[in-house]
C-alpha positions as CSV (number, residue, x, y, z in Angstrom):
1,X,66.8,-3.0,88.4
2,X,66.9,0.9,88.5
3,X,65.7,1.0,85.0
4,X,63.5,-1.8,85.1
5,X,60.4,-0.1,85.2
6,X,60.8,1.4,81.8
7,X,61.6,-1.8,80.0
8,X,58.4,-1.5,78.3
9,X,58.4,1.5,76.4
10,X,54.4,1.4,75.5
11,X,51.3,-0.5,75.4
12,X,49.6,-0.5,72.9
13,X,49.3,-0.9,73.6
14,X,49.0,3.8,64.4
15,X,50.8,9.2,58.5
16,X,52.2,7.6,56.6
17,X,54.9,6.7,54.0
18,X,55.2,4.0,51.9
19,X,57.4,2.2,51.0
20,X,59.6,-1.0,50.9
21,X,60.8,-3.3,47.7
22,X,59.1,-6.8,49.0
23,X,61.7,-8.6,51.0
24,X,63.4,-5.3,52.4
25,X,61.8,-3.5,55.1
26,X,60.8,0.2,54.0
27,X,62.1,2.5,50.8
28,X,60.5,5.2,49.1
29,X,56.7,6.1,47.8
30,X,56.4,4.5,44.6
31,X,54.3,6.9,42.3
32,X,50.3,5.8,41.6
33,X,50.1,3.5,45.0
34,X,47.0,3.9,47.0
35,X,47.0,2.5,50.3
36,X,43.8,1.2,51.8
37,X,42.9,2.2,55.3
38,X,42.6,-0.7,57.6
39,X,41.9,1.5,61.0
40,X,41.7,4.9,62.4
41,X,41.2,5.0,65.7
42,X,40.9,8.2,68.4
43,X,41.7,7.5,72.1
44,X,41.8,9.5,75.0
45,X,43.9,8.4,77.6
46,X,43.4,9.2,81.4
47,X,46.1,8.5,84.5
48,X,45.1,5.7,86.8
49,X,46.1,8.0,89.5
50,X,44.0,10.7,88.8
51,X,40.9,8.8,87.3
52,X,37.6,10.7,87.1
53,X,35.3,9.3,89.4
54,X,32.5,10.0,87.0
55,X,33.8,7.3,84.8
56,X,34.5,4.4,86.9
57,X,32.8,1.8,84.4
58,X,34.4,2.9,81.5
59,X,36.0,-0.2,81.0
60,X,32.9,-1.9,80.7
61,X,32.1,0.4,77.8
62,X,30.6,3.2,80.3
63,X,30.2,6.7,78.6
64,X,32.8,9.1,79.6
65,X,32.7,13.0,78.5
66,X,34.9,14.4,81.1
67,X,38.0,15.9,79.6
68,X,41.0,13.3,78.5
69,X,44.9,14.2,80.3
70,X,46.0,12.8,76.3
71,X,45.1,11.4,72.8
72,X,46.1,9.4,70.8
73,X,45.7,8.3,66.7
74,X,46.2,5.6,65.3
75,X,46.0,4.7,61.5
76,X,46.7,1.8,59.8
77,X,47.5,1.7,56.1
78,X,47.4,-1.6,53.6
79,X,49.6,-1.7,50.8
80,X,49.3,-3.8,47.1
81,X,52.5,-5.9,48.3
82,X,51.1,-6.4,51.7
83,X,53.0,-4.6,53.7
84,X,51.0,-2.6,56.4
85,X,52.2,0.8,57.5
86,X,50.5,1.8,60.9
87,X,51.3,5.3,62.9
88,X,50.4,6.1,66.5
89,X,50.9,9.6,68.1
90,X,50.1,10.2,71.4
91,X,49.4,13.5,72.6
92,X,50.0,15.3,76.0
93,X,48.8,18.8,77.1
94,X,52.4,20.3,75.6
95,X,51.5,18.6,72.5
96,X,52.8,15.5,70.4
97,X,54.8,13.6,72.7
98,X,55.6,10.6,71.3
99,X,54.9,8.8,67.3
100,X,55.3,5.7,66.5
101,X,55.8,4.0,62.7
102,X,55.6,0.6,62.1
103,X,55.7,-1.8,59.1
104,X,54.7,-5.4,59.3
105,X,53.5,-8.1,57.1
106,X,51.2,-10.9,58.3
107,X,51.6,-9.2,61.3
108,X,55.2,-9.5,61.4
109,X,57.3,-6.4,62.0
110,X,59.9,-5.5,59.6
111,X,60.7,-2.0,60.9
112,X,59.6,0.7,63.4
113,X,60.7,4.3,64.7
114,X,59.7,5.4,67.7
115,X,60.1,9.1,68.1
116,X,59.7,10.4,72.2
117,X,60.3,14.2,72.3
118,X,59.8,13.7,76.1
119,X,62.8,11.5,76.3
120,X,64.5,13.4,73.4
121,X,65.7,10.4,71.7
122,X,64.6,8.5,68.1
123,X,64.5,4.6,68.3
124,X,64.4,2.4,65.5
125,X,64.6,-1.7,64.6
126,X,64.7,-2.8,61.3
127,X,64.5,-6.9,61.0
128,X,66.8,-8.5,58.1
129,X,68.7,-11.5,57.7
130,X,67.4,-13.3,60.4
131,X,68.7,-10.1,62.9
132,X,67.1,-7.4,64.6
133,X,68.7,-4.5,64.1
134,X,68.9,-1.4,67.0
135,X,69.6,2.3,66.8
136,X,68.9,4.3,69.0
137,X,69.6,8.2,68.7
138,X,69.4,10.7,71.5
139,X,68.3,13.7,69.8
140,X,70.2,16.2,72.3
141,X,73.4,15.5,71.0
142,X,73.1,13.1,68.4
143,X,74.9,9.9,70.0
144,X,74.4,7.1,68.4
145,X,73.9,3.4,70.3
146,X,73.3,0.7,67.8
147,X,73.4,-3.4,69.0
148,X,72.1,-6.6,67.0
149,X,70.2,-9.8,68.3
150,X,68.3,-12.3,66.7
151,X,65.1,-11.9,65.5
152,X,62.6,-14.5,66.8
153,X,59.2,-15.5,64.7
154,X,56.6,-13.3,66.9
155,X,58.4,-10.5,68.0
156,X,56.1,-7.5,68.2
157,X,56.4,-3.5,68.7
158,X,53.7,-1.5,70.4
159,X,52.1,-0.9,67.3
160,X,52.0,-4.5,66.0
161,X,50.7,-6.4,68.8
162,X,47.0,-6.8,68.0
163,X,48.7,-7.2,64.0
164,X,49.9,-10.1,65.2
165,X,47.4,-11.4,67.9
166,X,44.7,-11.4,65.6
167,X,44.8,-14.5,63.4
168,X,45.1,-16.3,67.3
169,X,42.0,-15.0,68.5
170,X,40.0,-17.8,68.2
171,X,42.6,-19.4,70.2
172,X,42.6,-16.9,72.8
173,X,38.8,-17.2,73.2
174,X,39.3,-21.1,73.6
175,X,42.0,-20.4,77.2
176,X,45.6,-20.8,74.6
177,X,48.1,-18.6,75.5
178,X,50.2,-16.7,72.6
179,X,53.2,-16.5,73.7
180,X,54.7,-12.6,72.6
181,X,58.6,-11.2,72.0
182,X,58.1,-7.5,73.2
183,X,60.9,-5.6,71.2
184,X,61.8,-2.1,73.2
185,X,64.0,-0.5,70.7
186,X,65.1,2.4,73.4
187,X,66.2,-0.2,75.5
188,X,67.6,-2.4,72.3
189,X,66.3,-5.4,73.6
190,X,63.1,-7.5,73.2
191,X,61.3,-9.5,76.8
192,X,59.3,-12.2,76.4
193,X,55.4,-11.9,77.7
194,X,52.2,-13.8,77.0
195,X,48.7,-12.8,75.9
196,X,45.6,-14.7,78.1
197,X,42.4,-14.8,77.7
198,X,41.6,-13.0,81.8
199,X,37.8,-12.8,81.5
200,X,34.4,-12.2,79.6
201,X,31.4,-10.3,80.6
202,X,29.0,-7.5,79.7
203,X,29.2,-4.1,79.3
204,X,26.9,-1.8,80.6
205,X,24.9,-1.7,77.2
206,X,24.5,-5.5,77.5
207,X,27.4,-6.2,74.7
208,X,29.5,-9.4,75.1
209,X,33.3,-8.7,75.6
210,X,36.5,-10.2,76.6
211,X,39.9,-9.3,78.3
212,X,43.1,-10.0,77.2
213,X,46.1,-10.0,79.5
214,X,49.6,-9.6,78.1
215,X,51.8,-10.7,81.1
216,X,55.6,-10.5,81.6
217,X,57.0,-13.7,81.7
218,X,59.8,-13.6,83.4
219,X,59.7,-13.1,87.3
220,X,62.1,-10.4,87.4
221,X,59.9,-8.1,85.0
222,X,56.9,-9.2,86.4
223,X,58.0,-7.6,89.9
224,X,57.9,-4.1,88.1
225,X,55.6,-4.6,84.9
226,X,51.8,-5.1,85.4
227,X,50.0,-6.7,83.1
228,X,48.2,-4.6,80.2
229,X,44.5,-5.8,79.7
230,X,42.8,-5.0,76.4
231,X,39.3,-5.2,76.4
232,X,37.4,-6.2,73.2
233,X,34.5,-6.9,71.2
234,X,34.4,-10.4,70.2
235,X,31.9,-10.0,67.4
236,X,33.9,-7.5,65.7
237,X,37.7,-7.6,67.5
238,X,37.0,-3.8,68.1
239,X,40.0,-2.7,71.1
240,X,37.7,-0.2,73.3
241,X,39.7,0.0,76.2
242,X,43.3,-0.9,77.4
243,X,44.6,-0.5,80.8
244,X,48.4,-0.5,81.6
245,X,51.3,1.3,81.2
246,X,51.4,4.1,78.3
247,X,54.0,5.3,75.7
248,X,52.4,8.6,76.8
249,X,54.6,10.4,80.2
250,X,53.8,13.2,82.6
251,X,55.7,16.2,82.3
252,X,56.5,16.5,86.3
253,X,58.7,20.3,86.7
254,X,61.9,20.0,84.4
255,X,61.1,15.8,83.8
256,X,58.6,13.4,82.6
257,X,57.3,10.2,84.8
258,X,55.6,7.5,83.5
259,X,52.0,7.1,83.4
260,X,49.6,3.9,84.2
261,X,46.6,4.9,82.2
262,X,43.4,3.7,81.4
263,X,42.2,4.7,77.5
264,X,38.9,4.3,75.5
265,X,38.8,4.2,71.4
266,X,36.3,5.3,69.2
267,X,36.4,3.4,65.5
268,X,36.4,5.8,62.6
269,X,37.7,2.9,59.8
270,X,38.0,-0.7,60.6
271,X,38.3,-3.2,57.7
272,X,39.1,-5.8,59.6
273,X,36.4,-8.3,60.3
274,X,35.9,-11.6,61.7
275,X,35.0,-14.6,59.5
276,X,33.3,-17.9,60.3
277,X,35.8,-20.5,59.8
278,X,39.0,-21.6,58.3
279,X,38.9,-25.4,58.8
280,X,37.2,-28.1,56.6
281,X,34.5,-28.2,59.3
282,X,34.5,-24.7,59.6
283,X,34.5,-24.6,63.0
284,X,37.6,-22.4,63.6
285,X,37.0,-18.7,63.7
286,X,39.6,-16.2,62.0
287,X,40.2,-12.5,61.1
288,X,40.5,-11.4,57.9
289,X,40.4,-8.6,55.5
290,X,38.0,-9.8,53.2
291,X,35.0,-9.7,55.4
292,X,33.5,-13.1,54.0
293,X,33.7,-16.9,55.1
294,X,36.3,-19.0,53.4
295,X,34.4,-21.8,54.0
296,X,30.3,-22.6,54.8
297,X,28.3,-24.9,57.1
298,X,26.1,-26.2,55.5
299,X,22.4,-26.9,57.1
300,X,21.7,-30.5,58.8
């Protein structure tokens, strides 16, 4: 249980290369590919212990312009074969703390690296062959741990959760829970948690939104994990806040300590959009790229 508390290494919780032979997980940049961006997003991220008072509501889509503790970006990159590239780098007062890479498909992960200069070591999982594959490198003296599991159907990194969330979202609106396989590649092992639908409301500009909860399920990590809440935009899926545990730590003298946090995002690219319907009756919503309806209801 000493380490307990760290078994989740971020929340959410998006530079990048490019990439893999279909199949693989991730090679090199093929000459004449261009990427579409999908999202770029800029958070700034603000310890629960230490929350400006002036910004109490900011969950609720309050203004905030007091001065952030961190940052982070987050891009998102779409490739011709399908595979999505997505970076997140989170930012301290010292600087880049910790970046994240992912690449998914469908919202599947294939591969991340997790590099966190606070904890001086590189993490990676690459999934093939029905196995997930761990490395993790400490970057102090170049050890090497590596293990293997098996790789179960919706396991998720940080960076791919709300990849792989999104074609359930209608689900989540209607009370289903969506069940999640966290992978922490520092740790080399994946927990199992679930997202919920916790609430709806308004925010202070009168705009509908809902709360998602992504609980630990098992007892044991639920005595030393909270639950993360994202907070969204149903009409759009836009994330604007999260509240939980960060990849981002707190330089404290010589060491870092982890940080509960609660972040806001501001939208510069999203391509994602929410259509009418998927069903005959079209009565099932669903996110998609494409921006359009795949089917129409017709007038009685």
């Amino acid at each position: 249980m000493k380490n307990a508390s760290n078994i989740l290494l971020a929340a959410l919780a998006l530079v990048p290369s490019a990439w893999a032979e279909p199949g693989n997980g991730v090679a090199t940049l093929r000459a004449g590919i261009e990427p579409k961006v999908l999202l770029e997003i800029h958070g700034r991220i603000y310890p629960r212990d230490s929350f400006p008072s002036e910004c109490k509501n900011m969950l609720e889509g309050a203004p905030c312009s007091v001065p952030s503790y961190g940052k982070v970006r987050m891009m998102s990159r779409l490739y011709p074969d399908g595979l999505v590239h997505a970076t997140n780098v989170f930012s301290a007062p010292e600087g880049d703390q910790v970046i994240e890479e992912s690449w998914e498909k469908d919202g599947h992960v294939r591969k991340a690296v997790i590099e966190n200069r606070a904890l001086q070591k590189k993490s990676e999982l690459e999934v093939r062959d029905g196995k997930v594959h761990y490395k993790v490198t400490d970057l102090r003296d170049q050890s090497v741990k590596t293990s293997v599991d098996e790789a179960e159907e919706n396991l998720v990194v940080p960076s791919t959760v709300m990849s792989y969330i999104r074609p359930h979202f209608g689900e989540l609106e209607k009370g289903k829970q969506i069940p999640l396989k966290v992978a922490v590649p520092e740790r080399r092992d994946s927990f199992s948690f679930v997202m919920r639908k916790l609430n709806a409301g308004k925010t202070v500009g009168g705009e509908d939104y809902i709360t998602l909860e992504m609980v630990p399920v098992s007892l044991i990590v639920k005595a030393v994990v909270d639950p993360m809440r994202f907070f969204l935009k149903p009409g759009t899926g836009e994330l604007f806040a999260f509240e939980g545990k960060s990849a981002l730590k707190r330089k404290k003298g010589d060491s870092y300590e982890d940080l509960k946090v609660q972040t806001v995002y501001e939208y510069k690219v999203n391509s994602y959009r929410k259509t009418a319907a998927v069903k005959k009756d079209c009565s099932e919503p669903e996110w998609s790229l494409k921006g359009a309806p795949k089917c129409e209801v017709k007038a009685q």
